[in-house]
C-alpha positions in Angstrom: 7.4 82.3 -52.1 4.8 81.4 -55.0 2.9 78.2 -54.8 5.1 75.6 -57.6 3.7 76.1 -60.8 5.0 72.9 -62.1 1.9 71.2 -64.6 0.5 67.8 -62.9 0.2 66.9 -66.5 4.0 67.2 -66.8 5.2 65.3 -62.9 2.6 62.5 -62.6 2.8 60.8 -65.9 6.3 59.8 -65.6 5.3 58.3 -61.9 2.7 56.6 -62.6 4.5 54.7 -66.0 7.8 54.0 -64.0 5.7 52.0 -61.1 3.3 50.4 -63.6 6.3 48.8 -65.1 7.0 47.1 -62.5 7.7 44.1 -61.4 10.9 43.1 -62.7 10.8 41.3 -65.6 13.3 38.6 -65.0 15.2 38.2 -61.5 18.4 39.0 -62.4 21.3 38.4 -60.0 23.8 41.0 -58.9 27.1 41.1 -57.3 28.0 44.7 -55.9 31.1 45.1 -54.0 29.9 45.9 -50.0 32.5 49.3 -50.1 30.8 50.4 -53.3 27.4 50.7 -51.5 25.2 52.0 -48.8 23.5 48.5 -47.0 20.4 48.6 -45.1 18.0 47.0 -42.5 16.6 47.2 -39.2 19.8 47.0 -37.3 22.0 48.5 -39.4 24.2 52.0 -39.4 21.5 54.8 -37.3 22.0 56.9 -39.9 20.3 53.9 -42.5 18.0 52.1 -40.4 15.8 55.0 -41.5 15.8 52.9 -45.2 14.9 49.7 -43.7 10.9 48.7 -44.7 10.9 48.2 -40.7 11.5 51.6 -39.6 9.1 53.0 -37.1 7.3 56.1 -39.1 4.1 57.5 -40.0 3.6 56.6 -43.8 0.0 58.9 -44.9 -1.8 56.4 -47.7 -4.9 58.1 -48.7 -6.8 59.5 -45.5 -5.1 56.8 -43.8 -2.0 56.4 -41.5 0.6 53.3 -41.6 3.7 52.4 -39.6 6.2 50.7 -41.7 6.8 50.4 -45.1 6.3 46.6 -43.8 3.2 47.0 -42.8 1.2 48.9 -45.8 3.1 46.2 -47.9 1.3 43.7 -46.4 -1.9 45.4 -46.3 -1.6 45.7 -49.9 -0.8 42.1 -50.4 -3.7 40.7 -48.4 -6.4 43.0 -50.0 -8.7 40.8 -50.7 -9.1 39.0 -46.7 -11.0 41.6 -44.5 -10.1 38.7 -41.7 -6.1 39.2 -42.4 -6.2 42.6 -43.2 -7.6 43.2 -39.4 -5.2 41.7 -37.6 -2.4 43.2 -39.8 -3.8 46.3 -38.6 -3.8 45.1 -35.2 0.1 44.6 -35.3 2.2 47.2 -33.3 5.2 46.6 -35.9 6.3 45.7 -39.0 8.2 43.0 -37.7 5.4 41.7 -35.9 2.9 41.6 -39.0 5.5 40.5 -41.3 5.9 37.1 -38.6 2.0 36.8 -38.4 1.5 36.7 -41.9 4.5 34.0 -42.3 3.2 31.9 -39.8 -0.6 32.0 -40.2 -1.4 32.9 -44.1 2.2 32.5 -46.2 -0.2 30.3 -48.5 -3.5 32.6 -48.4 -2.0 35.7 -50.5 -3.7 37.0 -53.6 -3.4 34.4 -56.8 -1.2 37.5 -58.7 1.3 38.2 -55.7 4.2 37.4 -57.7 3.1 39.6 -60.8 2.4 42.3 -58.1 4.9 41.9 -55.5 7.8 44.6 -56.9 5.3 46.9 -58.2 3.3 46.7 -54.3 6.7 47.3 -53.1 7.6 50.1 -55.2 4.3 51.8 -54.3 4.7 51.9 -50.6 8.3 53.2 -51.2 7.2 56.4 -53.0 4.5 57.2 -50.4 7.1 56.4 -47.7 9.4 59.0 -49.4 6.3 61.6 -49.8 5.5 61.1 -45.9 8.6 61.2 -44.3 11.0 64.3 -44.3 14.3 61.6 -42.7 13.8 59.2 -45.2 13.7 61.9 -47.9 16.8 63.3 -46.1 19.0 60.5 -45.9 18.1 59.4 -49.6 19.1 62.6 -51.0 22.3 62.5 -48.8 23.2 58.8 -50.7 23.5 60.7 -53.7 24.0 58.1 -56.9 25.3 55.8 -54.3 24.2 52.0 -55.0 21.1 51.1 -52.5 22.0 47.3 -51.0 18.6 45.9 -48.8 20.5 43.2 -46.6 17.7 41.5 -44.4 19.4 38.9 -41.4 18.2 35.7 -43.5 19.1 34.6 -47.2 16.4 36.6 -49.1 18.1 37.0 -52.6 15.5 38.4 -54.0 13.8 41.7 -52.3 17.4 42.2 -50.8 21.1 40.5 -51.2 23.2 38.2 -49.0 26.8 38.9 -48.1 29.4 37.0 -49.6 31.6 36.2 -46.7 34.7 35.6 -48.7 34.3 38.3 -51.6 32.9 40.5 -49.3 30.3 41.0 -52.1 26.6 41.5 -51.9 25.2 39.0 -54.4 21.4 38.8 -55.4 18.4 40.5 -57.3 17.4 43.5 -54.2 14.4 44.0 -55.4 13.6 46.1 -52.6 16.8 48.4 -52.6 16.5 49.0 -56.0 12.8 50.5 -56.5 14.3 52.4 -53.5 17.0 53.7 -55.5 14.0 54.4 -58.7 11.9 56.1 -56.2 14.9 58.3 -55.2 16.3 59.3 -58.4 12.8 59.5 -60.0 11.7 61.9 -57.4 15.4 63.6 -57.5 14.3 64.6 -60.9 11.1 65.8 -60.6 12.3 68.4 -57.2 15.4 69.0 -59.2 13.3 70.3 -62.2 10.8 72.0 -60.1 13.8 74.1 -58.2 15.6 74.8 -61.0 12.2 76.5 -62.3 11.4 78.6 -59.2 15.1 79.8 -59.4 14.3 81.4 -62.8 11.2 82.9 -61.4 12.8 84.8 -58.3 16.3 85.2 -60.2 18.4 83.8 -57.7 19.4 80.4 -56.2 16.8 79.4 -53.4 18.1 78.9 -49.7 17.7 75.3 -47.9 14.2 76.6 -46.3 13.4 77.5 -49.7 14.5 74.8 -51.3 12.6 72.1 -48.8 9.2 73.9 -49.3 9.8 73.0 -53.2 10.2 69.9 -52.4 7.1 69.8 -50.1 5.0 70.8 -53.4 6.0 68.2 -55.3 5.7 65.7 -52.7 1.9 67.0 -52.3 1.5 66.9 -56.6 2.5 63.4 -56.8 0.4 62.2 -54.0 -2.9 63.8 -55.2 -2.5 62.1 -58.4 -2.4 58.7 -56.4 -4.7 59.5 -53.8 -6.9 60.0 -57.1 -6.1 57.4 -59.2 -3.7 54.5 -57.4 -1.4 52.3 -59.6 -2.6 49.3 -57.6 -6.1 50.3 -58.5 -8.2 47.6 -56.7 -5.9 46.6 -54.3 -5.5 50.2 -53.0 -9.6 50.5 -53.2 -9.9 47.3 -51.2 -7.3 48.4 -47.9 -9.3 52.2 -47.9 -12.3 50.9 -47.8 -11.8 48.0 -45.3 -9.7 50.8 -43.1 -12.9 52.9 -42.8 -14.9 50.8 -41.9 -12.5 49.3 -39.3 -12.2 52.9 -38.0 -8.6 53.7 -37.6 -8.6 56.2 -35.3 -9.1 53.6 -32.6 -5.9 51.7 -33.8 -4.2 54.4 -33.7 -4.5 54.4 -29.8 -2.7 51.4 -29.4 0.6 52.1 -31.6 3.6 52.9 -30.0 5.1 56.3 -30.9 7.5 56.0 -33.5 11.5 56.2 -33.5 13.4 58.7 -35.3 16.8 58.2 -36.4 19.3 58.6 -33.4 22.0 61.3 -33.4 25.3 60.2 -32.9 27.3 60.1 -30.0 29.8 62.9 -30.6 33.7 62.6 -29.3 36.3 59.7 -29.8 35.7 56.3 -28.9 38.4 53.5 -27.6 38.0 50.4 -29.1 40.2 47.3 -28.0 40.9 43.8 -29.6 41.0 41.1 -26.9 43.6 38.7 -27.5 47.1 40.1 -26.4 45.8 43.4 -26.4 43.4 43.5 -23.2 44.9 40.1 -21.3 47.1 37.5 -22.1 45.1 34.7 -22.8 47.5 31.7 -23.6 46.1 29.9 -20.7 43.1 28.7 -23.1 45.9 28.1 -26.0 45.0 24.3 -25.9 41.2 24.6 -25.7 40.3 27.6 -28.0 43.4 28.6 -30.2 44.6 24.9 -31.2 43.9 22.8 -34.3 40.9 20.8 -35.0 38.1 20.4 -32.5 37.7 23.5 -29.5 36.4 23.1 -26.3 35.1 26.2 -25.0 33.9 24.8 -21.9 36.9 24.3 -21.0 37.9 27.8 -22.5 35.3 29.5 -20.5 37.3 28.0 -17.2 40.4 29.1 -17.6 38.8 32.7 -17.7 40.6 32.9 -14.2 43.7 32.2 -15.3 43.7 34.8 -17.7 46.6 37.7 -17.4 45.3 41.4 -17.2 48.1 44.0 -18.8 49.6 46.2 -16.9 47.7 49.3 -16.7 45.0 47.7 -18.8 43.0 48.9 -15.8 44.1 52.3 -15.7 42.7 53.1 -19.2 39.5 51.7 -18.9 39.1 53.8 -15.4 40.6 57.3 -17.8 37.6 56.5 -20.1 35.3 56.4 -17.3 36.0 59.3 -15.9 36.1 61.0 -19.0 33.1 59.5 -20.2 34.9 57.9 -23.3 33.2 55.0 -24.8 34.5 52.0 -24.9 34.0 48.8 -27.2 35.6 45.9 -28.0 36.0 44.0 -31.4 37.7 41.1 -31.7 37.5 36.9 -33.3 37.1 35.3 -30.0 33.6 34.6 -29.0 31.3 37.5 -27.9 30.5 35.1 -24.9 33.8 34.6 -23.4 35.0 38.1 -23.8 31.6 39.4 -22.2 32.5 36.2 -19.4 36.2 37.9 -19.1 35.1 41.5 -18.9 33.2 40.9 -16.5 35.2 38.3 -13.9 38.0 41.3 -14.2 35.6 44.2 -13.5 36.2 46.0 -16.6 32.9 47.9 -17.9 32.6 48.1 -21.6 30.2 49.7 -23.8 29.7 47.0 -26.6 31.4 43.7 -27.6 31.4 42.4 -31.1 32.9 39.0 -31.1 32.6 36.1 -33.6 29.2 35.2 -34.4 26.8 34.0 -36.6 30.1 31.9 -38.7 31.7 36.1 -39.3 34.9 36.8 -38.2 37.4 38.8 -38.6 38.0 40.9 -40.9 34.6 41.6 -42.0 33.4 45.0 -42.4 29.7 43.8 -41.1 31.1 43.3 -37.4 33.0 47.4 -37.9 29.1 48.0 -38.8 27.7 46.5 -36.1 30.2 48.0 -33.5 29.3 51.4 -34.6 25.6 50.5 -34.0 25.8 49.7 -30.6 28.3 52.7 -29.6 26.2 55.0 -32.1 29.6 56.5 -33.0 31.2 56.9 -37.1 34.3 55.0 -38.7 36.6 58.4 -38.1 35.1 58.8 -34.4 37.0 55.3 -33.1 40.7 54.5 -32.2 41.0 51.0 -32.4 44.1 49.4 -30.8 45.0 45.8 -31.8 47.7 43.3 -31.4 47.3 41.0 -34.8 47.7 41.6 -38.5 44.0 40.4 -38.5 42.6 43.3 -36.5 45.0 45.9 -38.3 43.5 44.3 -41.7 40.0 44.4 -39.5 40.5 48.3 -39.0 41.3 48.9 -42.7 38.1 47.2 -43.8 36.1 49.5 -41.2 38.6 52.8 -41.9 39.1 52.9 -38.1 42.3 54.7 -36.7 44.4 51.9 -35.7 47.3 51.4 -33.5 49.7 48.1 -32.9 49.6 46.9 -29.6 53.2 45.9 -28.8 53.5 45.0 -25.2 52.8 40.9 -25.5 55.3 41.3 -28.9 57.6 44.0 -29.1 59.0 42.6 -32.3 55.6 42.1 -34.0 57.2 42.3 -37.8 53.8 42.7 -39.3 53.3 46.1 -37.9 56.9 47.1 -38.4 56.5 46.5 -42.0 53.4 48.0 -43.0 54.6 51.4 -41.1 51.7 50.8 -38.4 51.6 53.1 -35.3 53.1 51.1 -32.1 52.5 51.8 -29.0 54.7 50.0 -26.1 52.3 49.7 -23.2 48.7 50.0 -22.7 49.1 53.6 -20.3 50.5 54.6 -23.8 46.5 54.8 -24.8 45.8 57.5 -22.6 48.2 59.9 -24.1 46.6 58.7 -27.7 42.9 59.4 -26.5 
């Protein structure tokens, strides 16, 4: 193929004045329904912990090498402190910079941080995007899909916090939306450029085709600001501080970094615990009753607990037939870990109640698909309670009704859910 003949005069312009308006103007606060976007961070989804500014990756800024979005942020930030910019550099993570600087120097950032911050941020998104192919992949795969940062604290600001009885995302995300201007910005300019090498050859490129486009304009945009950077002495400051610290000798100590995991293939069993796996009224009084719960006295009547009938057959099929298997459910992750285990009964993951979420939420269908590495469509979920049916409509898992503690369980009845009479009956499902 030819070499783009795209005009720097005509890509680089529009980059440089959509960054150099940022920040923000004013911090407006959002509220985005969480099925109407795609949520990030660094434990989220595989597929979109590549989005988080935590990711492991090799971000090229200049003649130099960063790794994390995280990381280059706070280089930027602390630009004018050789001192802090050293040990920043020092840092194997993101997460373990981002902790240094909040414990050491939260007050010893540049006098203008605020003015800069969004703009900084938007900055190392583009050259995160123009260094690494995943990222660039799993942003074009979002489409016009809204871009949701939701960090593990109550940062309203760079991302958004989860309302947990709205189940909406509410807050400014700063952070996921110079994502989403970096995406559709740079959508444009590779859409444009494509379009204009298909009327040069006279026919539609091919994905290899296609990519090396997209390569060209990558490399365009980034010799503009390897030229001239928006944050012009901030930029000039890290460079020159970086080569005099000699990177190369960093570089030794980082860890190699991650790429995103490919998921497990095949269907995946996942079981509620109450009345589905044992019968566990003999903690009725202690864990299920009104008021004030003792769960030390919970955790002891672990014993007395009831195993189903054949329970133990299906977890032994899955074994054997290397099916994973998880469980999701509103009693604590604790005691059904404590339960699993007194029984035998090797499990894959447990996502219990925690952090004051419980069922239904679709953040604990998220997190179960995290630790089994698996999709929504990949899981048969078996559950005896309107809750976890509701739970499995949130998380658009395949659900069946367990019947075999309540034949006559009217809420599955009326709502047409799939029954099955004993637990053996799972085998024939899987």
């Amino acid at each position: 193929m030819k070499r783009n003949t795209l005009s720097t005069e005509i890509i680089v312009p529009e980059v440089v004045t959509i960054l150099d308006n940022m920040p923000f103007t004013t911090r407006e606060q959002f509220r985005i329904p969480v099925k109407e976007c795609v949520h990030f961070h660094s434990k989220a989804l595989p597929e979109n912990q590549v989005l988080s500014n935590h990711y492991d990756c090799i971000i090229r800024y200049r003649d130099c090498e960063f790794y994390s979005v995280e990381q280059l942020f706070l280089a930027l930030t602390y630009s004018e402190n050789r001192d802090i910019l050293r040990e920043i550099m020092k840092c194997k993570s993101g997460i373990e910079a981002k902790g240094l600087c909040r414990k050491k120097y939260k007050d010893m950032r540049d006098k203008d941080f605020r003015v800069k911050e969004y703009r900084i941020i938007a900055l190392c998104h583009l050259y995160k995007y123009l260094s690494v192919k995943e990222y660039r992949d799993r942003l074009r795969e979002t489409g016009d899909m809204i871009l949701v940062e939701c960090p593990s604290g109550s940062d309203r600001s760079f991302g958004m916090v989860q309302n947990m009885e709205t189940n909406i995302f509410e807050g400014s995300n700063c952070s996921g939306r110079t994502t989403m201007i970096v995406r559709d910005m740079m959508r444009k300019l590779e859409d444009e450029a494509i379009c204009e090498r298909e009327k040069e050859l006279g026919r539609k490129l091919n994905d290899e085709e296609r990519e090396i486009v997209v390569v060209e304009v990558c490399d365009r945009v980034r010799a503009k600001f390897d030229a001239d950077p928006v944050m012009l002495e901030d930029s000039r400051r890290v460079f020159e501080f970086i080569e005099d610290e000699n990177i190369a000798k960093v570089k030794e100590r980082r860890p190699k970094f991650k790429k995103v995991p490919e998921l497990d293939k095949g269907r995946c069993l996942v079981l509620d615990f109450d009345y589905c796996i044992f019968d566990t009224s003999a903690d009725d009084k202690y864990r299920k009753c009104k008021g004030k719960k003792d769960m030390e006295k919970a955790f002891g009547m672990i014993p007395e607990y009831k195993l189903y009938e054949g329970m133990r057959k299906v977890f032994e099929y899955c074994k054997e037939n290397k099916i994973k298997i998880g469980v999701l459910s509103s009693a604590s992750r604790a005691l059904i870990e404590k339960a699993l285990e007194h029984f035998g009964l090797p499990c894959d993951a447990v996502v219990g109640f925690q952090l004051y979420i419980g069922m239904p939420d679709a953040i604990l269908g998220n997190r179960l698909m995290t630790k089994l590495n698996v999709r929504e469509d990949q899981i048969v979920y078996i559950g005896a309670s309107e809750v976890a049916e509701t739970q499995a409509r949130c998380s658009k898992f395949d659900f069946y009704g367990a019947a075999w503690h309540n034949p006559a369980n009217e809420s599955f009845t009326s709502k047409g859910v799939k029954v099955l009479s004993s637990p053996l009956d799972i085998i024939g499902v899987l």
